[in-house]
Structures are given as C-alpha cells and as structure tokens.
C-alpha positions in Angstrom: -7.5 -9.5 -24.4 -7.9 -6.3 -25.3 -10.7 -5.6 -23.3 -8.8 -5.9 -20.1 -6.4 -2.6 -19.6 -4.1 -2.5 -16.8 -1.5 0.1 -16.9 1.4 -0.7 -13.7 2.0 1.5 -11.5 5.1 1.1 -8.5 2.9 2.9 -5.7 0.9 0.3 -3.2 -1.7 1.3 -4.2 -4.3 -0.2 -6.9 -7.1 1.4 -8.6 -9.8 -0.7 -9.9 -12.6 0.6 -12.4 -15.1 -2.7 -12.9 -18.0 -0.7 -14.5 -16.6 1.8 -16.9 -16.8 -0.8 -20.2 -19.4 0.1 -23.1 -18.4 -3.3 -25.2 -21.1 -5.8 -25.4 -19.2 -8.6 -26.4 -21.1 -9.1 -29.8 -24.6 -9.3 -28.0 -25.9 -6.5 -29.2 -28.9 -7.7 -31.2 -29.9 -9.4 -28.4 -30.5 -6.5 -26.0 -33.4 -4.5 -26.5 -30.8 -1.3 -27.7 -27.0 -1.0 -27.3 -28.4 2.2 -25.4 -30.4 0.8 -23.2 -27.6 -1.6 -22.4 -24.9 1.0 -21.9 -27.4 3.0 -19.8 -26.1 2.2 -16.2 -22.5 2.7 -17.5 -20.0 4.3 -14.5 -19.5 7.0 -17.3 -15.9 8.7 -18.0 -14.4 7.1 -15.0 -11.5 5.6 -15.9 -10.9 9.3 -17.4 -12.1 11.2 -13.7 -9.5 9.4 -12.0 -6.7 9.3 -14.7 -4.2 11.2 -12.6 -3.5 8.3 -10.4 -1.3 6.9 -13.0 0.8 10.3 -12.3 0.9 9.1 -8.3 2.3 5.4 -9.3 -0.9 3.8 -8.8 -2.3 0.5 -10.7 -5.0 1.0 -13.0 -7.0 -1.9 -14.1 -10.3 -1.5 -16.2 -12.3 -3.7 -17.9 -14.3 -2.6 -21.7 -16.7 -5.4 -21.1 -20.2 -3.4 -20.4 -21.6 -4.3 -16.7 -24.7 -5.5 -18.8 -22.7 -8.5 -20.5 -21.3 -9.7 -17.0 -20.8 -7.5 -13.8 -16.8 -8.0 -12.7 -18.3 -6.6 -9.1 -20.3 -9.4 -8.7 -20.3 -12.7 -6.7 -19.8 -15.3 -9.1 -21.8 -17.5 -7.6 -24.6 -15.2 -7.8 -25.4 -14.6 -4.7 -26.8 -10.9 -3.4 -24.6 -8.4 -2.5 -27.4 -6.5 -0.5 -30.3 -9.3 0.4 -33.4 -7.9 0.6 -32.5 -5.2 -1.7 -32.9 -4.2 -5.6 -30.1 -4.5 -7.1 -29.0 -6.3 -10.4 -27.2 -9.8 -10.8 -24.3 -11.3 -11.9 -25.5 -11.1 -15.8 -28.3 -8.5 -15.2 -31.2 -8.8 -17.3 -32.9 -5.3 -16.0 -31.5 -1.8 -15.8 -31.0 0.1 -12.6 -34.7 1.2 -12.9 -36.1 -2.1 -14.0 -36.2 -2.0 -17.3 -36.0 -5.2 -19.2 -32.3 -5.3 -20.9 -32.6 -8.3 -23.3 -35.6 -8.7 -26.2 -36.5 -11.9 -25.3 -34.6 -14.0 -22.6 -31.6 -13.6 -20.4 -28.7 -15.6 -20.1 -29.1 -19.2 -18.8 -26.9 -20.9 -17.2 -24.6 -22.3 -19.5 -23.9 -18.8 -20.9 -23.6 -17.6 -17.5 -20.6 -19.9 -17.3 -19.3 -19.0 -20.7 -19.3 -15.3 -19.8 -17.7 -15.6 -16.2 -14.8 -17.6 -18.3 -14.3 -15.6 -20.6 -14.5 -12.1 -18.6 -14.8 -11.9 -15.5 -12.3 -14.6 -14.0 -9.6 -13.1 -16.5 -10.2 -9.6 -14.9 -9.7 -10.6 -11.5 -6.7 -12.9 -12.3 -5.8 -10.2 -13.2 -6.7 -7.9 -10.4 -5.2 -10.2 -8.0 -1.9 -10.3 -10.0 -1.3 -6.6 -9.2 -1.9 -6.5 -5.6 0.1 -9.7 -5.2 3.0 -8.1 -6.8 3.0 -4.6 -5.2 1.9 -6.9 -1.3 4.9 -8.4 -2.6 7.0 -5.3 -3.0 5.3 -3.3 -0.2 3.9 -5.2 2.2 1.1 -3.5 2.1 -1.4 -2.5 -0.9 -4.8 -0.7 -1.1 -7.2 -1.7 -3.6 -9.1 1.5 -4.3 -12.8 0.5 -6.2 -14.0 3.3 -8.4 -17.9 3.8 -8.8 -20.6 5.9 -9.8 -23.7 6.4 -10.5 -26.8 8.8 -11.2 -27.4 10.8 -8.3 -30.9 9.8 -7.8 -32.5 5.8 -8.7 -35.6 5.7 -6.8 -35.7 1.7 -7.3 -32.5 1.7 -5.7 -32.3 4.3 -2.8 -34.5 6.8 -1.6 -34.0 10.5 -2.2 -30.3 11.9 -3.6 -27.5 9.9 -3.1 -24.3 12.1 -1.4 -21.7 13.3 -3.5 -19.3 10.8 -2.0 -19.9 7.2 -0.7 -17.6 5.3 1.1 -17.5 1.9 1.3 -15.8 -0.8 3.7 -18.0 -3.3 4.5 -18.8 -1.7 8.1 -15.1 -1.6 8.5 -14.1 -5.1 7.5 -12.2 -4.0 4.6 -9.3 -1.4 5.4 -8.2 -0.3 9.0 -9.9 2.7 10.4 -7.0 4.6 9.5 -7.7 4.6 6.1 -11.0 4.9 6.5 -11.2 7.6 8.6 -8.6 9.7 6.5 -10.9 9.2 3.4 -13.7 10.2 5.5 -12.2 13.6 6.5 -11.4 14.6 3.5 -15.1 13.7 1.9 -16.3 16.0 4.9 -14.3 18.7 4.5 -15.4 18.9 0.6 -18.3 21.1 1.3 -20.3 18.1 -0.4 -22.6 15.7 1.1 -20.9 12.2 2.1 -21.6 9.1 3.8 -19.8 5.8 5.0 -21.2 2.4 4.4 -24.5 3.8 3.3 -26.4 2.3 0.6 -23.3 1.1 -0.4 -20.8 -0.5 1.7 -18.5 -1.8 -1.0 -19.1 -4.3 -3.8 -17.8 -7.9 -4.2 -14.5 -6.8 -5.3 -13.7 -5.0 -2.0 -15.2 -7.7 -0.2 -13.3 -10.2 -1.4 -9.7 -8.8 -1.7 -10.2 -6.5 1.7 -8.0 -8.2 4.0 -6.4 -6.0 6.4 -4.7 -9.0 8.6 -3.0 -9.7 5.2 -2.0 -5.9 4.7 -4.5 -5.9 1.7 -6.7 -3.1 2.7 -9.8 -2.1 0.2 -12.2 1.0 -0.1 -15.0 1.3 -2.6 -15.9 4.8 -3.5 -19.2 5.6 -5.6 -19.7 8.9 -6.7 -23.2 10.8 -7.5 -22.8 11.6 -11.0 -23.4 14.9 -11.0 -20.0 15.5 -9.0 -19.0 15.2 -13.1 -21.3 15.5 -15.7 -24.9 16.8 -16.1 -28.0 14.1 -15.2 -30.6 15.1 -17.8 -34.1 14.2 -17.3 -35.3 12.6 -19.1 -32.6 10.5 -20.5 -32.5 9.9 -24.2 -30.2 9.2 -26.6 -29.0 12.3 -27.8 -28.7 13.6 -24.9 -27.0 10.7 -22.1 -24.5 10.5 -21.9 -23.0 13.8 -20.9 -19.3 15.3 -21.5 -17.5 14.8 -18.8 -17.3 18.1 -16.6 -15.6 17.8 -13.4 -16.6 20.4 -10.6 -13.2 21.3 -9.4 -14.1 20.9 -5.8 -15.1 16.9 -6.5 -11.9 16.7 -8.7 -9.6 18.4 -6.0 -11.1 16.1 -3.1 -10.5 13.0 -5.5 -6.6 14.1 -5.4 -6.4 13.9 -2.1 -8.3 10.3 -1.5 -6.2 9.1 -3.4 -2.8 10.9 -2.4 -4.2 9.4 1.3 -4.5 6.2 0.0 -1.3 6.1 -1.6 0.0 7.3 1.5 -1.0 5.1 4.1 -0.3 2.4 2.4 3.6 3.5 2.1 3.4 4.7 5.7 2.6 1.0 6.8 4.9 -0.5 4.4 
C-alpha cells in the first residue's frame, strides 16, 4: 500500500496526519477537477511537522485525498458535529459547498469499497502503532495533525485562531496534557482556543482513552500560521509554498516536545 506511510518512531508518542493525501485513487474524471478535489487538502503538513521524526515520534500519513474517503470520519457516517456543516464520510461538496463530483456521489456499495480499501487499512494501521509503543510505554499520545484556511464562512464564523485544540471537552487526554499544550498555544503571541469549533475529529475520539493510558489531542492550525491564503483561489495560484512563521513553527516544537514528554513522564 503505498499510499499508507508510517515511519516508527520509539517515543510514546504518535503523530497522525489523516488529511494531507492529494491521490484520488483513479477517480479523477469523475470529480468535477482534480483541483477542485484537492482544494480542502491540510496542505504541506506532513512536511510542517517533519521534525517529530527527529523527537522519536510515529508518523503515519495517508496519500489518499480526504475527497476520495475521509480517514477522520465515523465509518458509519454518522456526524461528528450534528447540527453543523461539515462534510461526510465520502464528501461530495467542498468546504464551501461546492459540488465535488460531475454527476453523482458515491452510493453505498462504493462507500463500502472505499472504507475497505482505505480507510480500515489506515487505522489498522494506526492502532498498530499505539498498541506497540502502549505496549512498550505504558502510555502513548496520539497527536492529530490539522489544518485548514483561516477563514470558511460555511463552516465558522469570522477567523479561525491560529491554534485549535481539540479533546472532546476533555474526554480525550488528561488535563495535564491538555493544559500544557494550552500554555504553550497562549504564550505564542497568537490567537488560540480549546475545544472550539473543533474539539477533535473521529480519530481522537475514538482512540482517546486516558483510563487505558492512550491519551489523544487534535490540533488544527489556521493556515496562514504557514503559507499565504490567496483570495481568490485559483489554480495557479493555491496552493501556496510552504512558509512557516517562525513563531508558529517554534510553538509546534514545543507541543510536541510536551507531548512527548508527558507521555514518558507517566510511563
């Protein structure tokens, strides 16, 4: 599968990167444009955070594009945010509405195909890793890297803060961890937030399991922490290089450093 790229790490700690793919899995005539279905891409982050690796962590990433099949997704479909827009399982809109595919979505049968052939591969092998470092620790963190353009008026009001932090109100992690990721993200001189908008995906959901000494954190950055947003987007012009401000790449270190840490200082 080489879509699927884990590189091991020995440090308890595991970094996950569900939404960084661009390969549409041979659907691309069936989507209105291979642009338009790379659009919502979490651009360049498997390459923001690639210092982990240098800190022991886990890195697992998938190249399958969130428009063939979202890996941070219930697969059973249901909403991560009722009430809310958002996008499903096997979207068939972009972030801002637009309609992904030419003519229909996926039905059912394909929906099965794709969760067989993606996503339950990635999160066999997701929950490979933090059984074996659980196993050699007895304790992990699963670390969910996000992001997203800092402003999606279908999705939230306003700009989105530099950093959100995610536990599920605090059902994912101990406060510990949470807390020390949130005084860093203060201290940043950027905006930041905990459980906002987002309060972590299906990935931190289900794996977060502090009882179990599996404790997960989803982080989704604004976008323009790394690269430019133009508006509009076009083609030639989205996506952007990737161009860290040092201040967002220098509080990054130190989440993750944290996260490392506590995880070794309950092991």
């Amino acid at each position: 599968m080489d879509w699927l790229r884990v590189h091991r790490g020995d440090a308890p700690l595991v970094i996950a990167f569900p939404h960084g793919g661009t390969d549409l899995a041979g659907l691309d005539e069936q989507f209105v444009s291979p642009w338009q279905a790379r659009i919502d891409t979490d651009w360049w982050i498997a390459d923001l955070y690639a210092f982990a690796a240098d800190l022991g962590a886990t890195l697992v990433a998938t190249g399958i594009s969130r428009s063939v099949i979202d890996m941070n997704r219930d697969p059973s479909g249901a909403s991560l945010y009722p009430g809310q827009a958002t996008t499903d399982l096997c979207p068939t809109t972009t972030f801002d509405g637009d309609p992904l595919y030419r003519v229909n979505g996926p039905d059912q049968a394909e929906i099965e195909r794709r969760l067989g052939l993606f996503h339950r591969p990635y999160h066999e092998a997701l929950a490979g890793e933090l059984r074996r470092l659980k196993a050699a620790h007895g304790t992990v963190v699963l670390y969910d890297a996000h992001s997203i353009r800092s402003r999606v008026p279908r999705l939230f009001d306003g700009e989105l803060p530099q950093f959100n932090i995610g536990t599920n109100g605090g059902a994912t992690c101990a406060p510990e961890l949470e807390a020390a990721v949130d005084v860093i993200c203060a201290a940043s001189g950027h905006g930041h937030v905990v459980n906002g908008r987002f309060k972590g995906g299906w990935t931190t959901r289900h794996y977060g399991d502090p009882g179990r000494g599996i404790h997960a954190i989803q982080m989704e950055l604004a976008q323009r922490g790394y690269m430019a947003e133009p508006v509009p987007r076009t083609p030639a012009n989205w996506p952007s290089p990737l161009d860290s401000d040092p201040a967002v790449l220098a509080s990054l270190r130190q989440v993750i450093a944290a996260a490392r840490d506590f995880a070794k200082g309950k092991s």
